[in-house]
N, C-alpha and C positions, 0 to 999 in steps of 0.2 A: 287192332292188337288186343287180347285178351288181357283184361285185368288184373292188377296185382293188391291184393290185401292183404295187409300185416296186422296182426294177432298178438298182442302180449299176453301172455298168459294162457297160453295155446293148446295146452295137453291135457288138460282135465277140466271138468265142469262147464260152466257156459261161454267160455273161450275154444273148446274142443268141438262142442258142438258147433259152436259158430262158423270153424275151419272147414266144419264137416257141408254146414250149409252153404255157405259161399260156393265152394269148389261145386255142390250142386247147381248153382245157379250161375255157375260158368267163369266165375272166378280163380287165378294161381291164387295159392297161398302163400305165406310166409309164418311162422308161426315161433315166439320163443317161449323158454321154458326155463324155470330156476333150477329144478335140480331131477326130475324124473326124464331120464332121455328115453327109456323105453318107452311109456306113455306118449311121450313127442313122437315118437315114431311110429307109433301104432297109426297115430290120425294123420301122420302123413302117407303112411299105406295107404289107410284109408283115400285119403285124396287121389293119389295115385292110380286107385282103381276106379275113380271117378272120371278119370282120364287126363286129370290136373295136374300141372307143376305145385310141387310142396320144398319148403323147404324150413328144416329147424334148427334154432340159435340157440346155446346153451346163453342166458343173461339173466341176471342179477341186476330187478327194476329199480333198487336200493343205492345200484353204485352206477353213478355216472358215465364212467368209463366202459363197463358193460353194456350201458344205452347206443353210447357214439358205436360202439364196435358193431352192435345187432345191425345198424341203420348201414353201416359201411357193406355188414356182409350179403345185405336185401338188396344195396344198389350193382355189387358184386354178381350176384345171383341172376335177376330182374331185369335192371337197369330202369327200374318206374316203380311208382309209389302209387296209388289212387286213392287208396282206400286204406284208414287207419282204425282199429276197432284198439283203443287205449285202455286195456279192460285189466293189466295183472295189479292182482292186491292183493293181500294178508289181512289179518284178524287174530288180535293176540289173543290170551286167555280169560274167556268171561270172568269179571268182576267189578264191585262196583268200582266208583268215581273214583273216591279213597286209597283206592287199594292197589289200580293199575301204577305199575311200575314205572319209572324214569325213562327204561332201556323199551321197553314196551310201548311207549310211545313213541319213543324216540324211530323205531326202526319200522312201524304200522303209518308214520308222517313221510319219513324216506321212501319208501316203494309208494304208496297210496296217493300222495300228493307231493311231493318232489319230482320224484321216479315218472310222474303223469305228465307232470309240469316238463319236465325236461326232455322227456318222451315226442310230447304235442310240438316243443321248438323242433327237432329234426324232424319229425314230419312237417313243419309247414317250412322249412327250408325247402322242401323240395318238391312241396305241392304251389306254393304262392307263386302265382302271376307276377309279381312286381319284382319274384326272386329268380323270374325265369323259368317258373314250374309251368303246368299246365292245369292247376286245379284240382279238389278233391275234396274226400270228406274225412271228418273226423268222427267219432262216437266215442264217448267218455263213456266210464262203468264208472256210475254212481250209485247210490243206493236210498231204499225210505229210509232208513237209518239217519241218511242227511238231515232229512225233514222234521223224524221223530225224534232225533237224539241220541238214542241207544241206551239211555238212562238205562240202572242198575246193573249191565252187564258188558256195555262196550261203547262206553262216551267217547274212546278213545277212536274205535273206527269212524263213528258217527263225526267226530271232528273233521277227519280224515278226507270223508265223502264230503261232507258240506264245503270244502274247499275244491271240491271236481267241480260241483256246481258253479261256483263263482266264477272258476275258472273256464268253462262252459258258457257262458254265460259274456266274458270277456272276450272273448276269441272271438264266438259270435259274430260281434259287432265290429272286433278290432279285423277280422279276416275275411270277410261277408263280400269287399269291394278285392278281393286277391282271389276270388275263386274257389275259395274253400269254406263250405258248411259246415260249421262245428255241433252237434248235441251230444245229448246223452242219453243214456237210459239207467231208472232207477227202481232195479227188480226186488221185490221181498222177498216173501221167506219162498225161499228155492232150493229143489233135491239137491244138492252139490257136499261138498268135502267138508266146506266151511263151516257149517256146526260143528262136526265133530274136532276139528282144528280149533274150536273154541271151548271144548270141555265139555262142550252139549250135544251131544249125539243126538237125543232125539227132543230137538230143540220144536221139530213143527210139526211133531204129535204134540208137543205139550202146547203152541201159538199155535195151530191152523185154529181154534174157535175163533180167535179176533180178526179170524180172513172173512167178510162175507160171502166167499166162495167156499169158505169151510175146508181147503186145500191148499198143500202147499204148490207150486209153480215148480216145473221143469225148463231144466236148460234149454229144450230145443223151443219152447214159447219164449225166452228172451233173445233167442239168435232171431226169431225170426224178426223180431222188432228192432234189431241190432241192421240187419239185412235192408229192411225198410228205413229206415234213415239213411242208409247207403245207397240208396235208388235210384232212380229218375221220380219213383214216386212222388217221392218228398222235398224233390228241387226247389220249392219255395219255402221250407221249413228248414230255419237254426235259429239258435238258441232255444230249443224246446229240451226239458228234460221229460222225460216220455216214462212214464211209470207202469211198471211190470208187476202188479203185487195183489190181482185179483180182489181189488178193493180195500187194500189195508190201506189205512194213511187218509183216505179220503174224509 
């Protein structure tokens, strides 16, 4: 039977492409989205004429309730899970440590690292062997940010990710004997929306000199590392967090 991969974060940026890639390499999709349905439905035409089953969930990675419903309406859909790419996040408004907000944090921990968290448990309901699944994989969207920080303009995501890791990291070892590979990947400065969602538009004209690639990274170079975690390739690798950032951070 042909595979099924669910997508949060699905309509735009390195989730879109990722939809886009999969279904290339012969994957359905599943794909959700917070608030842009056109965009969700573009990349499921897209798929579409790939020759693939798509299908898109309006969900809200923040609110719980939103979670359980995506994961009901995939089984609805589907009826199989294999493959989970745990990628939707947010990024409030660059500033420094001081200055981020209460509510700011508050709602960048809920999608980023609850929203992941609670995300990763219905998929391994329904991938774990010992739950009656049949196995799978996981892939967390983490970021270098975990590793750098994010000092002076977003400690607050940098928080955020570095709890995907951990929790990458736990799965790992706690899921590894159930049949399911947990990693992640952790992409830097990448063409996507998310600068400008942070007040910095042209964030990596102003960072690409600290890339030693001297550029920034495209969505479809993290799908494709996204994909490869997902493989047969990489059947002896989890808990790797796999770094997308053309040498930053190193």
């Amino acid at each position: 039977m042909t595979k099924l991969m669910l997508i949060t974060g699905g309509s735009r940026g390195i989730g879109a492409a990722t939809a886009r890639l999969a279904a290339a390499r012969g994957y359905d999709v599943a794909i959700s989205y917070a608030v842009n349905q056109e965009a969700a439905d573009a990349v499921v035409a897209g798929i579409h004429a790939l020759g693939r089953k798509a299908l898109a969930i309006e969900a809200d990675m923040g609110k719980p309730e939103d979670i359980a419903r995506l994961f009901k309406a995939v089984d609805a859909g589907f009826g199989r899970l294999d493959a989970f790419f745990n990628n939707a996040g947010i990024v409030g408004k660059a500033a420094r440590f001081v200055d981020i907000p209460l509510a700011q944090l508050q709602r960048v921990l809920a999608v980023n690292t609850a929203g992941a968290f609670i995300a990763a448990q219905e998929a391994t309901r329904r991938m774990s062997t010992r739950l009656g699944g049949k196995g799978g994989v996981i892939v967390n969207m983490s970021s270098i940010a975990a590793k750098m920080g994010g000092a002076n303009e977003a400690t607050d995501y940098g928080l955020s990710k570095g709890g995907i890791d951990s929790l990458t990291i736990g799965l790992a070892k706690e899921l590894a004997g159930e049949g399911i590979r947990v990693n992640a990947v952790r992409p830097g400065l990448i063409h996507t929306e998310i600068h400008a969602s942070m007040g910095v538009p042209d964030r990596i004209e102003r960072f690409k000199t600290l890339v030693p690639m001297q550029r920034g990274g495209t969505p479809e170079e993290v799908a494709e590392a996204v994909l490869w975690l997902c493989s047969d390739q990489a059947s002896y690798c989890t808990g790797v967090l796999l770094e997308v950032t053309g040498g930053r951070g190193i």
